[in-house]
KEDO-260588 format. One record per residue: residue in three letters; x, y, z of N, C-alpha, C, O in turn. Coordinates in steps of 0.2 Angstrom, whole numbers, padded with zeros to 4 digits, always signed. Layout:
<nodes>
ALAXYZXYZXYZXYZ/...
</nodes>
This chain:
<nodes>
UNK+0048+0010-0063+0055+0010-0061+0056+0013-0055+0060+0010-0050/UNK+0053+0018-0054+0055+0020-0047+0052+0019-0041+0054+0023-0037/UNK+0048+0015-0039+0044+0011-0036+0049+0005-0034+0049+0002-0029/UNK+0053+0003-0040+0059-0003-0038+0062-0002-0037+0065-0005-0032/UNK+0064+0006-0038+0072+0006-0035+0070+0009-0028+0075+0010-0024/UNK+0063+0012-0025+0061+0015-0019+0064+0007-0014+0067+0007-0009/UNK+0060+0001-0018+0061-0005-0016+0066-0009-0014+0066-0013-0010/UNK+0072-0006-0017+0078-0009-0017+0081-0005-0010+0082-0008-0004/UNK+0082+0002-0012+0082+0007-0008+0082+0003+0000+0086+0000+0003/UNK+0075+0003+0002+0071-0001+0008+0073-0009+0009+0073-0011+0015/UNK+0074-0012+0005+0077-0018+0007+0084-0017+0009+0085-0020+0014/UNK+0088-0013+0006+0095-0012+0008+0095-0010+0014+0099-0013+0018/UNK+0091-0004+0016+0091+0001+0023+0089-0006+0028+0094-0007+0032/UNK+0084-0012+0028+0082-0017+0030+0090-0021+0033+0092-0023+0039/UNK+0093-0022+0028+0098-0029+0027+0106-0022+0035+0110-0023+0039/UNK+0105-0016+0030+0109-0014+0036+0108-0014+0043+0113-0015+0047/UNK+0101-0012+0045+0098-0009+0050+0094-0015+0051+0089-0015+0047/UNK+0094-0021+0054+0089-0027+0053+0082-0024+0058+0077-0026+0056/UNK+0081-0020+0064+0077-0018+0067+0073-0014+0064+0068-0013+0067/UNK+0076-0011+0057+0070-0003+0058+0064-0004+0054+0061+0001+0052/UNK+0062-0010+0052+0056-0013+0051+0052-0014+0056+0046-0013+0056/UNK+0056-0017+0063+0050-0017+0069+0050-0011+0073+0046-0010+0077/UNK+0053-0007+0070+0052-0001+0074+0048+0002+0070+0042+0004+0072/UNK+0049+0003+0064+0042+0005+0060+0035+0005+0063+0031+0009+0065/UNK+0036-0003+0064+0027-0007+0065+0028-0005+0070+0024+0000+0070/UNK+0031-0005+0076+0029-0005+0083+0027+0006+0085+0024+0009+0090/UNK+0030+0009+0080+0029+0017+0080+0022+0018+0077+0018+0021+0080/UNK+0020+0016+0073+0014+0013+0071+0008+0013+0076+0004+0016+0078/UNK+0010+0008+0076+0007+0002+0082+0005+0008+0088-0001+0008+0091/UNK+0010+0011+0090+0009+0015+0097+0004+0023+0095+0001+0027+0098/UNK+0006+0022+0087+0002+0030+0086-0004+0029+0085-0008+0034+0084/UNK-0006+0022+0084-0015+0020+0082-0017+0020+0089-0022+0024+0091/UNK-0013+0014+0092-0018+0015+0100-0018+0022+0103-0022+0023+0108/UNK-0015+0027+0102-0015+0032+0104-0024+0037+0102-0028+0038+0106/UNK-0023+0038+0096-0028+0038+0092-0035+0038+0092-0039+0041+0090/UNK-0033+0029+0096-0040+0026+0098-0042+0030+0103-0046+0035+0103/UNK-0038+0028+0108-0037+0032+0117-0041+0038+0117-0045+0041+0121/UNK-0039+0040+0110-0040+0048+0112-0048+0049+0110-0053+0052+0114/UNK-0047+0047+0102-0056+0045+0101-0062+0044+0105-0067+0047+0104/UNK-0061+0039+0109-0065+0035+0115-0067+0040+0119-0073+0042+0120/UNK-0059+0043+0122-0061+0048+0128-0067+0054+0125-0072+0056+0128/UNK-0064+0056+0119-0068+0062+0117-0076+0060+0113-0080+0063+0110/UNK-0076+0054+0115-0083+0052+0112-0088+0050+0119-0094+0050+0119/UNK-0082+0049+0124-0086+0047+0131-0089+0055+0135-0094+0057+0138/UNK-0083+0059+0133-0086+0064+0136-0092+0070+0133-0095+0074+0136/UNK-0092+0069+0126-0097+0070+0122-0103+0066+0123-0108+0069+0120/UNK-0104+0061+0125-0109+0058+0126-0111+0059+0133-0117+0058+0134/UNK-0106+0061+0139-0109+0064+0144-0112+0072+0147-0115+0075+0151/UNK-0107+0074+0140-0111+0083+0138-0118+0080+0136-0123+0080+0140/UNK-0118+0078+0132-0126+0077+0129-0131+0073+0133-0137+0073+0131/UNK-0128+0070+0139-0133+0067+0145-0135+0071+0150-0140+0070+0153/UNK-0130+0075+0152-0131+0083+0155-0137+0088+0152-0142+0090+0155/UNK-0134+0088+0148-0139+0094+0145-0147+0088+0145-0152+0090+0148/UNK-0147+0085+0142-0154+0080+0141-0155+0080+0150-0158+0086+0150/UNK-0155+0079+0154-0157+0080+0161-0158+0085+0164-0161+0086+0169/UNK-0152+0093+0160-0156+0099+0164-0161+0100+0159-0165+0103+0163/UNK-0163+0100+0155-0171+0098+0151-0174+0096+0154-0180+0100+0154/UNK-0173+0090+0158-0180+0086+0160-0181+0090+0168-0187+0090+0171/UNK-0175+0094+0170-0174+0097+0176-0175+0091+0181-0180+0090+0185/UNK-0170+0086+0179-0169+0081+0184-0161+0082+0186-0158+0082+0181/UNK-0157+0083+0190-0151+0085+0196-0146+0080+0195-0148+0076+0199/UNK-0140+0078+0191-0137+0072+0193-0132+0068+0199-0130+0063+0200/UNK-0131+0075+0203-0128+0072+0208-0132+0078+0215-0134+0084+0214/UNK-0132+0075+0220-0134+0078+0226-0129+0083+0230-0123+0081+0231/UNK-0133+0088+0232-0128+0094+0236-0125+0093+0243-0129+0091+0247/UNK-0118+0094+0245-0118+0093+0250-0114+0098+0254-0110+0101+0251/UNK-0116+0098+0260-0113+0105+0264-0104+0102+0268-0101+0096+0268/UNK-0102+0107+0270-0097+0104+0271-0095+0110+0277-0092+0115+0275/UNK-0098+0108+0286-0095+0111+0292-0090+0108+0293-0089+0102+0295/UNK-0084+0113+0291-0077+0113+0292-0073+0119+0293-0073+0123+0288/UNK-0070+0119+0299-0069+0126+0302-0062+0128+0300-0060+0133+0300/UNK-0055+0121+0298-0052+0120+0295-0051+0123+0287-0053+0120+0282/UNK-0049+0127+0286-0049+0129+0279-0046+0123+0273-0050+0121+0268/UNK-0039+0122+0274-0035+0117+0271-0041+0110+0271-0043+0107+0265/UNK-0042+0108+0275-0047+0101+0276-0052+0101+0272-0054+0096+0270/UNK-0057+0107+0272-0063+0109+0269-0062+0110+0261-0067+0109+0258/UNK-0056+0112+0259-0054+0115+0252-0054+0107+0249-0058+0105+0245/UNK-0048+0102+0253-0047+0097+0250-0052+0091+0248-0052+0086+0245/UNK-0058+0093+0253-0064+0089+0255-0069+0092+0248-0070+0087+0243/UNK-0071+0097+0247-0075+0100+0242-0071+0099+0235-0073+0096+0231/UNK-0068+0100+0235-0061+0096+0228-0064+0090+0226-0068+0089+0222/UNK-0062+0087+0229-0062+0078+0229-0070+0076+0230-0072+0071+0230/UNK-0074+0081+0231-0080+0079+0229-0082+0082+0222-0083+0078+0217/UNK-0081+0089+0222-0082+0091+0213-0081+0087+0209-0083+0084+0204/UNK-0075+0086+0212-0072+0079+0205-0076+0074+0204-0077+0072+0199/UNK-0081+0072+0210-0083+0067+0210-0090+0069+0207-0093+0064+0207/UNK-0094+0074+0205-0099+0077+0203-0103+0079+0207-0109+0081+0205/UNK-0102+0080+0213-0106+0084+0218-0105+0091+0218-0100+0094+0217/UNK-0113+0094+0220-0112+0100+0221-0110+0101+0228-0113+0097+0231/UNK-0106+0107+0231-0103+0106+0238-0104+0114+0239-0106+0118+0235/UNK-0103+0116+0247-0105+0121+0248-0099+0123+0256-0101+0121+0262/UNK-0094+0125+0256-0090+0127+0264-0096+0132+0268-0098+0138+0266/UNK-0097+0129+0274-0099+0134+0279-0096+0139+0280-0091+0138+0283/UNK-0095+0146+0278-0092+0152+0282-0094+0155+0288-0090+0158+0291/UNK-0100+0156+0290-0101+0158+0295-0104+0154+0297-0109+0151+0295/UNK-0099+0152+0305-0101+0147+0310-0107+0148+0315-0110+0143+0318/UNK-0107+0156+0315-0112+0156+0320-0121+0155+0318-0126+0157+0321/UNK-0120+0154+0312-0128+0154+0308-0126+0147+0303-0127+0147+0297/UNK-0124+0142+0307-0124+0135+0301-0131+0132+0298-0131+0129+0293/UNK-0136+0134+0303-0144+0131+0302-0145+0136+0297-0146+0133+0292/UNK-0145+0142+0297-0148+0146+0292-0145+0145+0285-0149+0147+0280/UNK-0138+0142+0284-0134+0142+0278-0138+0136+0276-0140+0136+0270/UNK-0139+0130+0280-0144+0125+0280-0147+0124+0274-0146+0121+0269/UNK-0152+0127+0279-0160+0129+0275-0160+0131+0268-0162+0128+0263/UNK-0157+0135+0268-0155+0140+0260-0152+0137+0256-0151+0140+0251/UNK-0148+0132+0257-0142+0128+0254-0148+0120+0254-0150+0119+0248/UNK-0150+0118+0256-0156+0112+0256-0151+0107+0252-0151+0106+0246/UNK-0147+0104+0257-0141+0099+0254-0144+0094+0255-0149+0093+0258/UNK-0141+0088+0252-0143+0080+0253-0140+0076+0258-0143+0072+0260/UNK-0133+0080+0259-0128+0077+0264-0123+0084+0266-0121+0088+0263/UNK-0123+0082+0275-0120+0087+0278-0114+0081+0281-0114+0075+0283/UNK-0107+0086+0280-0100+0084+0283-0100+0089+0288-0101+0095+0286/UNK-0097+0085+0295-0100+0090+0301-0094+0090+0305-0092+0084+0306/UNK-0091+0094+0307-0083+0094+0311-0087+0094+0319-0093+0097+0320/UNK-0083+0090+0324-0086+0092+0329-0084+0100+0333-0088+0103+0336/UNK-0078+0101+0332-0075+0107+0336-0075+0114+0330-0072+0114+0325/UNK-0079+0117+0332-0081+0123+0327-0083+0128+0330-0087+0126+0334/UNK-0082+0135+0329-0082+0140+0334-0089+0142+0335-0093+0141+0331/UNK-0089+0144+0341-0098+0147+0343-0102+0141+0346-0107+0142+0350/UNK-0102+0134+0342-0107+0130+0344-0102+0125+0342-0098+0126+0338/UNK-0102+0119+0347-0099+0113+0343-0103+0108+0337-0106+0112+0333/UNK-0103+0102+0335-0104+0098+0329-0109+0097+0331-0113+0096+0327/UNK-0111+0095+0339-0115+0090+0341-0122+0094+0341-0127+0091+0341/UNK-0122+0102+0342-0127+0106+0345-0130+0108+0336-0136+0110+0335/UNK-0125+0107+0331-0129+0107+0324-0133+0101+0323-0138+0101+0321/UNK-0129+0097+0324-0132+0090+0323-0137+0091+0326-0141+0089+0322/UNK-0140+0091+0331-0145+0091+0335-0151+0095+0330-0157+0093+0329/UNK-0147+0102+0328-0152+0108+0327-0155+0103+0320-0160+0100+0319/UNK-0151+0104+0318-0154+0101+0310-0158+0096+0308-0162+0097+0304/UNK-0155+0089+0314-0161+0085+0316-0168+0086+0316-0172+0084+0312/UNK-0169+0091+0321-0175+0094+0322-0180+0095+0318-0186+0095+0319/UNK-0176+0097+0311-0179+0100+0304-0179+0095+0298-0183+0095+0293/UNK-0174+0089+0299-0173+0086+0294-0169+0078+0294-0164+0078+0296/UNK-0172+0074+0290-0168+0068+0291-0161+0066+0287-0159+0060+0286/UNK-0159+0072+0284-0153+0072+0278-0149+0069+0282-0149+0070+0288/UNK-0145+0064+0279-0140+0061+0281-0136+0066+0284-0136+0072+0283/UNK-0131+0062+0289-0126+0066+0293-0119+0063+0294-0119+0058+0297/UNK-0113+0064+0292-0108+0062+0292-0103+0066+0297-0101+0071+0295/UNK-0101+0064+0302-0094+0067+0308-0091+0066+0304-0091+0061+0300/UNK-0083+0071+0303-0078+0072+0303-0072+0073+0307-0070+0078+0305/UNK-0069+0069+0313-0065+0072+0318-0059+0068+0321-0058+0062+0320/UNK-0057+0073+0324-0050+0069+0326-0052+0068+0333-0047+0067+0337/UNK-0057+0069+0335-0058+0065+0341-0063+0061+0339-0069+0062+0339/UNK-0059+0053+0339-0061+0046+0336-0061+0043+0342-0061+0037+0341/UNK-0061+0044+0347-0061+0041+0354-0070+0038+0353-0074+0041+0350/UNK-0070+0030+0356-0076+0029+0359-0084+0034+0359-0089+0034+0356/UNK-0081+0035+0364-0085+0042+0369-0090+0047+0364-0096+0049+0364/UNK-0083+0049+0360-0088+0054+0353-0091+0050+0348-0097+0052+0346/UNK-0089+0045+0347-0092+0041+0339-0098+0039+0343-0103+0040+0340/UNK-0099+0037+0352-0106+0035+0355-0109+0040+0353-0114+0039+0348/UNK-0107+0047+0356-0112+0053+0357-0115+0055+0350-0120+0058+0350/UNK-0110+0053+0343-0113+0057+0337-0117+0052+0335-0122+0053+0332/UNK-0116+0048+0336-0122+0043+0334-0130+0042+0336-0135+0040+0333/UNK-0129+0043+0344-0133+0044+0349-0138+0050+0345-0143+0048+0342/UNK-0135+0057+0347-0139+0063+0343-0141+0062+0336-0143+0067+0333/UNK-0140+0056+0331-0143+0057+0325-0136+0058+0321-0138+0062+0317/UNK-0131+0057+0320-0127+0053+0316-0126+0049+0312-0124+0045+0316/UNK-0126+0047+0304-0127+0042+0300-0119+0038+0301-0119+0032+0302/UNK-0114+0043+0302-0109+0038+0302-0104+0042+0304-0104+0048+0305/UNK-0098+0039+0305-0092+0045+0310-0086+0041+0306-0086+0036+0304/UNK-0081+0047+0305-0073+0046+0301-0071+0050+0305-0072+0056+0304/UNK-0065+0046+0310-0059+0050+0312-0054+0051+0306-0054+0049+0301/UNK-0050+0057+0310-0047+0061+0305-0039+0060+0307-0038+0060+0313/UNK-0034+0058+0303-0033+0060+0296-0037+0054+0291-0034+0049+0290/UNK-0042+0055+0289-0044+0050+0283-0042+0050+0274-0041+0056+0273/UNK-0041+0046+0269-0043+0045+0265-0047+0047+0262-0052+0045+0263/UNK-0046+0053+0254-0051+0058+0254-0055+0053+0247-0060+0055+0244/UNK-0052+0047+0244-0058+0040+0241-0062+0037+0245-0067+0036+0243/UNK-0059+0035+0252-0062+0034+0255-0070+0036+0259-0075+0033+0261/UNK-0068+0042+0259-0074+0048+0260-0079+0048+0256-0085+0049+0257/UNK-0076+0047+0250-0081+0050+0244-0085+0043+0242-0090+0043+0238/UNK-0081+0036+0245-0084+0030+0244-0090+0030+0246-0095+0028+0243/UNK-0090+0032+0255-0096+0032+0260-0099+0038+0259-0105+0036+0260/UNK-0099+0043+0257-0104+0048+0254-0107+0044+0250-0113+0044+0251/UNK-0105+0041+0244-0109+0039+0236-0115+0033+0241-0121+0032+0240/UNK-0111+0029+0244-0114+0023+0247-0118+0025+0252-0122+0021+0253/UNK-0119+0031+0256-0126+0032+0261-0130+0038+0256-0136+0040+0256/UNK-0128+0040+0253-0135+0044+0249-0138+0041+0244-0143+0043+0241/UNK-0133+0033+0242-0138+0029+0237-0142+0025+0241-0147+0023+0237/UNK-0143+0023+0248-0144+0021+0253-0152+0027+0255-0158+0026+0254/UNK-0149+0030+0257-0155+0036+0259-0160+0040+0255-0165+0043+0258/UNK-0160+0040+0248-0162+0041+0243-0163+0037+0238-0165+0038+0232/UNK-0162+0031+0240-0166+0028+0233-0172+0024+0231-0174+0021+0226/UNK-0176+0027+0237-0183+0024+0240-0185+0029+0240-0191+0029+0242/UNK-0184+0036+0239-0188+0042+0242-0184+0048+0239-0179+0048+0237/UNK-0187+0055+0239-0183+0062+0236-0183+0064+0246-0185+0061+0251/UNK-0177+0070+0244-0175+0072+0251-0179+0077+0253-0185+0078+0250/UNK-0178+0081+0259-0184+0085+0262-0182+0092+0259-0176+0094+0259/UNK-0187+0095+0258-0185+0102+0258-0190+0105+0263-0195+0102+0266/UNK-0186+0111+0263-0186+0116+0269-0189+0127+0265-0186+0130+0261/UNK-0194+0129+0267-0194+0135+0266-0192+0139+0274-0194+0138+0280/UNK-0187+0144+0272-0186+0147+0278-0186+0155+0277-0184+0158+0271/UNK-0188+0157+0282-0189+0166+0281-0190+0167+0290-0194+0164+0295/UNK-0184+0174+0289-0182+0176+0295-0182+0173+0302-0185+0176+0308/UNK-0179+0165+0301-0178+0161+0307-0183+0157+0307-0183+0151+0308/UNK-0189+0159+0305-0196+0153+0304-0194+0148+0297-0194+0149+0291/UNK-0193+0140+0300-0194+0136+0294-0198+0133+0292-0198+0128+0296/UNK-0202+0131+0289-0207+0127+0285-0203+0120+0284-0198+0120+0280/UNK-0205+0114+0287-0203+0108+0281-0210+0105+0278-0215+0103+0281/UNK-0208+0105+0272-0212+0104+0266-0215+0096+0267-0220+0094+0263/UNK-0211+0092+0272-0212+0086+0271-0217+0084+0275-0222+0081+0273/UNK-0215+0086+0283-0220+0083+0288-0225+0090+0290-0225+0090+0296/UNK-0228+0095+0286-0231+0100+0290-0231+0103+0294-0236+0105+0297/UNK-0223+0104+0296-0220+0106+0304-0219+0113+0303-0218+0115+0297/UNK-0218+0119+0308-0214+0125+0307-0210+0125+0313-0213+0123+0319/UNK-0204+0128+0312-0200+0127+0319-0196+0134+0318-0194+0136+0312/UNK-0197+0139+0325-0194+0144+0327-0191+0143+0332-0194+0142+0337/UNK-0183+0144+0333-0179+0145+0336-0179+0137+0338-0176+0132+0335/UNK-0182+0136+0347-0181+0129+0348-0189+0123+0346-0190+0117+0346/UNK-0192+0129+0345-0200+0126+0343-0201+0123+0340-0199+0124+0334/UNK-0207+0118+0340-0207+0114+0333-0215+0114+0332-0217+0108+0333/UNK-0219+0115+0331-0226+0117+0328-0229+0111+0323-0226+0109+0319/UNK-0234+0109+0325-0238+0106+0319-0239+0109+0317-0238+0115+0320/UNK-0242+0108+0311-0248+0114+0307-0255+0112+0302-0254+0109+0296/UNK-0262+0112+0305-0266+0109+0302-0264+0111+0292-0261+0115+0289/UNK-0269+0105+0290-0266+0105+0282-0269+0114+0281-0266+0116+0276/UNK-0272+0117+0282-0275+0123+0279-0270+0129+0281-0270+0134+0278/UNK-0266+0129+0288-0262+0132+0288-0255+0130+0287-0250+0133+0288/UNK-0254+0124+0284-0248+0124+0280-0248+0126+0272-0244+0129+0269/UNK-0256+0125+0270-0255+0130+0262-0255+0137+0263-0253+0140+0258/UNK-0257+0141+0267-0257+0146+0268-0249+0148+0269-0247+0152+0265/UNK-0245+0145+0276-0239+0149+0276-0235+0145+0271-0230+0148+0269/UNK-0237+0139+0269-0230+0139+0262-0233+0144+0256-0229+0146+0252/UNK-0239+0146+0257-0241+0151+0249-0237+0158+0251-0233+0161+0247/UNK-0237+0160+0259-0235+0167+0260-0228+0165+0261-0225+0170+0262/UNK-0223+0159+0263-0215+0158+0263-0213+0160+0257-0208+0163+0255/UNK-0220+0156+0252-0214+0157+0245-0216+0162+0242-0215+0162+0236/UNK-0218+0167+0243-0221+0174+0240-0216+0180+0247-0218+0185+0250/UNK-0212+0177+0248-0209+0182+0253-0206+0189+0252-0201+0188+0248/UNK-0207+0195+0254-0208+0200+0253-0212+0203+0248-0212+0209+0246/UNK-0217+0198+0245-0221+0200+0241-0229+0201+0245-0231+0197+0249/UNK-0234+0205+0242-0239+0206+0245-0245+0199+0242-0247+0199+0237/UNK-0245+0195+0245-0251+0191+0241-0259+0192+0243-0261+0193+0249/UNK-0264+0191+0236-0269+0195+0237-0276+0189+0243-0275+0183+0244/UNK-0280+0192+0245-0284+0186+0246-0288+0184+0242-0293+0182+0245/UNK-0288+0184+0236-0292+0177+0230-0286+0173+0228-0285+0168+0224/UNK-0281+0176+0231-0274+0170+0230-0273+0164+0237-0271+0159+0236/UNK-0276+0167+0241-0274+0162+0245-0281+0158+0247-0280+0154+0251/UNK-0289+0160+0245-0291+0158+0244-0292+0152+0239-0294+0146+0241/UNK-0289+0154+0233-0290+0148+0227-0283+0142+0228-0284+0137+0226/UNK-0277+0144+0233-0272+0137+0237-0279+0133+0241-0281+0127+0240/UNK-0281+0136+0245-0286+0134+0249-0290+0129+0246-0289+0123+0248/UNK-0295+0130+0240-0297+0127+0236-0296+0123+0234-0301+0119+0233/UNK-0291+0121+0233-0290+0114+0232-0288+0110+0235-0284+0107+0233/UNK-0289+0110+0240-0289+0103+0245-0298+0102+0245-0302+0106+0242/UNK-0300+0097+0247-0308+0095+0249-0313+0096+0252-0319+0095+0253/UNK-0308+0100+0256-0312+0105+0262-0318+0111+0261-0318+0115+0257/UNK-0321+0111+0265-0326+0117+0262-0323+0122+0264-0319+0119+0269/UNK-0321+0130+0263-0319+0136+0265-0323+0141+0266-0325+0143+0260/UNK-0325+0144+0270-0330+0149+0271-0324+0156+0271-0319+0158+0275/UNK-0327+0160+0266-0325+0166+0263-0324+0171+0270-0320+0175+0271/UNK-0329+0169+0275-0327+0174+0280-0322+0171+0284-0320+0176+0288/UNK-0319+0167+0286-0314+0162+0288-0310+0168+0290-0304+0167+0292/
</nodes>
């Protein structure tokens, strides 16, 4: 009986109100898609926790680190932003006048390089860093003239954006030359101690403006004493690095 007369009820409400049956369905309607929306999202980002985690496991890195020489505070803030969002690790240069040694120690994928920057300009880094490594290089300047986009490109430059740019646009040409520069090869690392850098890749040491070979028996030697830096290493330790290369060693050596 009360189920009919709920029924009657509701037909009545119907016959007064002819809409609030579509309003019904359509309040409905907007609280399911809601629902789904929400579900999706929290099931997308659960599935991206759990592929994070599964890769710092394997200690494999998902996005590549990048520096960011910008003497600009507001421009540099807005630049490393709009990259975190974008999954990058980022890093602002603070002290201009040791930009190589933040470098080294920071071992990025991709440097952003202002040209006017105190103590040294854009182009005497780019130069320095070249020196040590082939990481990609991106200019950032308001000086778009001809003249400069020649000369950054000339000194070893991957690509140049005048300023004011587009900070999707930036982060398009980042994703598109580190997937370019990196997808055939891992990037260079660098061991560095008190100005002396080791790169790990071509067997080089460079102090100051010098660039040194180094036969293979003294690259395992100074990468064994870079990476044991301030620590005493014994000589059956760096006898037994030695060791394993094919080489004979002779103990009085």
């Amino acid at each position: 009986m009360l189920p009919l007369l709920a029924q009657g009820k509701f037909m009545k409400l119907q016959r007064v109100c002819p809409f609030y049956l579509s309003m019904q369905r359509g309040y409905f309607t907007s609280l399911h898609l809601f629902f789904d929306s929400f579900i999706f999202l929290l099931q997308s980002k659960m599935n991206c926790v759990t592929m994070l985690i599964q890769m710092d496991k394997e200690g494999i890195k998902p996005m590549y680190k990048i520096l960011i020489v910008e003497d600009d505070a507001a421009i540099a803030a807005a630049v490393e932003n709009q990259l975190s969002r974008w999954g990058y690790e980022t890093l602002c240069v603070s002290d201009f006048e040791h930009v190589l040694e933040t470098f080294t120690s920071f071992d990025p994928g991709l440097v952003l390089l202002d040209i006017s920057l105190p103590f040294y300009n854009g182009y005497y880094w780019c130069e320095r860093i070249r020196s040590l490594s082939s990481v990609p290089i991106i200019f950032l300047s308001s000086a778009g003239d001809k003249m400069n986009i020649v000369m950054a490109m000339n000194i070893g430059a991957d690509d140049f954006i005048p300023k004011p740019f587009d900070l999707t646009v930036l982060c398009a040409k980042v994703q598109a030359l580190i997937r370019r520069t990196y997808s055939f090869g891992a990037s260079t690392h660098l061991l560095e101690r008190h100005g002396a850098i080791l790169n790990l890749a071509d067997a080089t040491l460079t102090v100051q403006e010098a660039k040194i070979e180094l036969t293979k028996n003294e690259f395992r030697i100074l990468q064994l004493l870079m990476e044991n830096g301030g620590s005493i290493v014994s000589r059956d330790t760096i006898m037994r690095r030695l060791w394993e290369s094919d080489s004979f060693i002779d103990d009085n050596t």
